[in-house]
Steps between C-alpha positions, in 0.01 A plus 500: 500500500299806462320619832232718532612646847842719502641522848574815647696637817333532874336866512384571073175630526246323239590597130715821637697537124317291224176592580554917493404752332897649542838401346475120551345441101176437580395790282652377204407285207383160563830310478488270187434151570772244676425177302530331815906542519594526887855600501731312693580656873810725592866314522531385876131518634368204679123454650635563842627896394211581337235695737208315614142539390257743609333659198364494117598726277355640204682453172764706371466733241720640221751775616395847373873681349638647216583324259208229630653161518394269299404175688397501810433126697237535801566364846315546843731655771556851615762614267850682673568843582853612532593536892770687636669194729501267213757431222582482121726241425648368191607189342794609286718799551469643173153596660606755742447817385156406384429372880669807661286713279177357559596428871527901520173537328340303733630557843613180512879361593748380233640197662665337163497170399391247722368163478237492756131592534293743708171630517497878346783374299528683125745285309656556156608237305641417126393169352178389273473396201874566295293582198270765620462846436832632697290790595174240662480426853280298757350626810390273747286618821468258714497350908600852548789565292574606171759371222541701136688286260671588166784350263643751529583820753280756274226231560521492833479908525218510292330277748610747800334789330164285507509435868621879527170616327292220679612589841478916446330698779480196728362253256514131491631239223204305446592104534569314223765482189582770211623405209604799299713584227472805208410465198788761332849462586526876455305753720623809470489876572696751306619843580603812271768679749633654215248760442381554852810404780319319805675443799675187618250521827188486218681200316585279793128585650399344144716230519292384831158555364660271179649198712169501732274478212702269271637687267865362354633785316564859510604709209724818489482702181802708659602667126273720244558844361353683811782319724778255612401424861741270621903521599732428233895474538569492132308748387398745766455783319155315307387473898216785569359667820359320712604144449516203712865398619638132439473435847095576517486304224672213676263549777212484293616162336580330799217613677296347221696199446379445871138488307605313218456766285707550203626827401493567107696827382418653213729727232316612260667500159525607213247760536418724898841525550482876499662517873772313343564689209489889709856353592604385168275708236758367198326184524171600458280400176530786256259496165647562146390905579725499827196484743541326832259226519373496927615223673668297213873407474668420180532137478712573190803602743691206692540730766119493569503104581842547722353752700156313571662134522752667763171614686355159486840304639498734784153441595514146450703498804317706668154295450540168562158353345449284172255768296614760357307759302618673179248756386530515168189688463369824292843539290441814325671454183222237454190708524601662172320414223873466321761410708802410245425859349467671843818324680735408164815437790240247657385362116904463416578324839234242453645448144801496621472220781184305324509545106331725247140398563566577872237820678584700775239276718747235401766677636294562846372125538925429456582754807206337740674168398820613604393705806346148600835334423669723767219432791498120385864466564480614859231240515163687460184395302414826262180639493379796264161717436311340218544799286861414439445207281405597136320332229680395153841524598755309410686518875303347721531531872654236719265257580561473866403882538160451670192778390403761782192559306327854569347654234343433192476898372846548333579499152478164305332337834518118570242339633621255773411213292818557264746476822310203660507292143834566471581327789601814717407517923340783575451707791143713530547881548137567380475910439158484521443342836826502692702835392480783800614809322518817675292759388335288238654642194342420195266224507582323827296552770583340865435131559243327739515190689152394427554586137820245496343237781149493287662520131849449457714160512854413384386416190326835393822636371384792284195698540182253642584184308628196630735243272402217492581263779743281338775739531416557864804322556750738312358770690722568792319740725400874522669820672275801613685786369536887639594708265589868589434684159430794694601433833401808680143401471530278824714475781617173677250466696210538236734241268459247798125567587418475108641198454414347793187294341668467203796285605282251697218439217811464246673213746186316550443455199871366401459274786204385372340611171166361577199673603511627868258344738499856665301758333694842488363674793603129698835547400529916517370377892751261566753730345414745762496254811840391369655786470 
């Protein structure tokens, strides 16, 4: 039954945790209401092992961290703080490097899985409800120990980066159960390292900031016409200076696999390929006059699809995630206002391959088809900017590519409406609230946090407008994008301060779309306690 007294050891002093002003939670929210549920106690107490009573505690409140979690159930007891002499234990092996990770976090000892319970005790478990969210966990505080829960082991990390945030600087997990789970399957943060090289150091420190805060993918734009900027063994000569080696890659992937965090390459084609086409200029796009169009190959010439499907197998093996992003943006033979009489080799190979009536946008919707053919055979879902699908043609694109939707300023713009009713899943690039371009070129000028924490939400996918909130469920998630159009404008170090804001207002609200109980300068506070 429910008691009003919680029990705590010999030596506590009255309210020490839940009733400061510190760490413990007691300056957050007022936790939502518990509807009376008292959750069952820990596996393997009895009466006799839990401490005896001395004092009353004030109720819990809501853990303050970012992303906030979204239910929070009150208890009276004095929370737990991680101590040096105690463990972290799990209950299934597949666990461990979650445990050891945390366990190193904490100053605690990894002591593996064991069966028994002690006070101080942080276990990690998998079980819960089959049918959850895979990414949900619980986290029970309670009689001095604490338990996270998930279905699965991405769960139970998300969990560990709550009690990391909770327990910062000496604070205390307030008592009681989280429930938590995000709203968007994908939370991502993308990176242009083709225009301006960052160093492997810069990525991996990333990669931390992304697993602590919750984020599940990170994405490499690695090829454009200002660079190639990683390894290649079959075509080294595309490769420019610097570059990342295979093996920082690799390091970079398996140190975010250790976050669950998804790395997503992207080769941009058929258009910023210029880096590409320095080392093989006969395959650039040519108009009827002989001019060299920038960036473009000629999708006329089968060579052009060997060379960038034998780019794709290679990196399929080197990047072992299911997404897998295409470009297929800003193809320059389609900004003129006639393309068939511009490009007549790209008007006769549509004809060619898809009849009389067929247009050289046509003939571009066939090679992102057939780019995705090569990714989905080494078992990747395709992804491409929205201004690769056309209007009014008679090839349409593969219905499995999903819509990384950006912009709605190019030529013949769709609103997001037409990919939505079609059916399509679409991922939210938003230019207007979550584009970091350096140097602001044109229009763009450098995101806020409060601008995307008071304004923005997965559903506003172009300009200030959200859809409307039956498609909520075709939209996958958002990335934060950095974009290095002209990437001396910042170093590293400004790149990371600048976005700083920006990445944790854009993973709040994928985690949870609804209004924030914190105000902005609540959250721009916490931001700066948490580091």
């Amino acid at each position: 039954m429910a008691v009003a007294l919680v029990v705590i050891a010999a030596g506590v002093s009255l309210g020490l945790w839940a009733a400061s002003d510190g760490d413990g939670g007691s300056t957050g929210a007022e936790a939502r209401p518990s509807d009376g549920r008292t959750a069952a106690a820990p596996r393997g107490t009895t009466p006799e092992s839990s401490p005896s009573p001395s004092r009353s505690y004030a109720l819990s409140k809501a853990p303050r961290t970012i992303p906030s979690v979204r239910d929070h159930e009150p208890a009276r007891g004095p929370g737990w703080k991680p101590e040096s002499g105690n463990r972290v234990v799990v209950d299934d092996a597949s666990l461990a490097d979650e445990g050891r990770l945390v366990a190193g976090e904490l100053g605690m000892s990894y002591a593996g899985e064991k069966g028994d319970r002690r006070a101080g005790d942080l276990r990690l478990a998998l079980g819960g409800d089959k049918k959850a969210n895979p990414e949900s966990y619980v986290m029970t505080v309670r009689e001095g120990r604490t338990e996270i829960t998930g279905p699965t082991d991405a769960g139970v990390f998300y969990g560990t980066r709550t009690l990391k945030q909770e327990t910062h600087d000496g604070g205390t997990a307030p008592e009681g159960v989280v429930r938590d789970e995000p709203a968007k399957p994908q939370r991502g943060f993308m990176l242009d390292i083709a225009r301006k090289p960052f160093t492997a150091g810069w990525i991996e420190d990333r990669v931390r900031e992304l697993g602590d805060l919750k984020f599940n993918q990170l994405g490499l734009h690695f090829s454009d016409d200002q660079g190639f900027r990683i390894e290649s063994d079959t075509q080294p000569e595309i490769v420019s200076q610097p570059h990342l080696t295979k093996a920082q890659v690799r390091k970079i992937i398996d140190l975010a696999e250790s976050r669950h965090i998804t790395v997503v390459p992207e080769i941009d084609s058929p258009g910023h390929l210029g880096a590409v086409l320095r080392a093989h200029p006969d395959l650039q796009l040519r108009t009827a006059q002989g001019s060299a169009v920038q960036g473009a190959i000629d999708i006329s010439k089968p060579e052009s699809a060997e060379i960038v499907d034998e780019l794709l197998n290679e990196y399929a093996e080197l990047f072992p995630g299911k997404p897998w992003h295409l470009g297929a943006d800003e193809y320059q033979a389609l900004v003129r206002s006639d393309p068939e009489a511009a490009f007549p080799q790209l008007a006769a190979a549509a004809q060619k391959k898809y009849g009389s009536g067929a247009t050289v946008a046509d003939l571009t919707t066939g090679w992102l088809n057939d780019r995705a053919a090569t990714v989905r055979e080494n078992d990747r879902t395709p992804r491409a900017w929205n201004d690769g699908f056309f209007r009014g043609t008679s090839v349409e694109p593969d219905k499995d590519i999903q819509v990384a939707y950006w912009t709605g300023k190019e030529i013949g713009a769709r609103e997001p409406l037409e990919y939505l009713e079609a059916g399509r899943k679409v991922i939210n690039y938003n230019d207007e609230y979550l584009y970091y371009v350096l140097g602001e070129p044109q229009t763009f000028v450098y995101p806020t946090g409060q601008r995307i924490y008071e304004q923005w939400t997965p559903r506003v996918l172009r300009g200030t407008a959200a859809v409307p909130e039956r498609y909520d469920g075709q939209i996958l998630g958002g990335n934060f994008a950095v974009w290095c159009d002209l990437a001396n404008s910042q170093t590293q170090d400004q790149v990371a301060d600048g976005i700083r804001m920006p990445l944790r207002a854009t993973v709040q609200k994928l985690w949870d779309p609804d209004r924030p109980e914190l105000s902005w300068a609540e959250f721009r506070t916490l931001a700066d306690r948490l580091g």
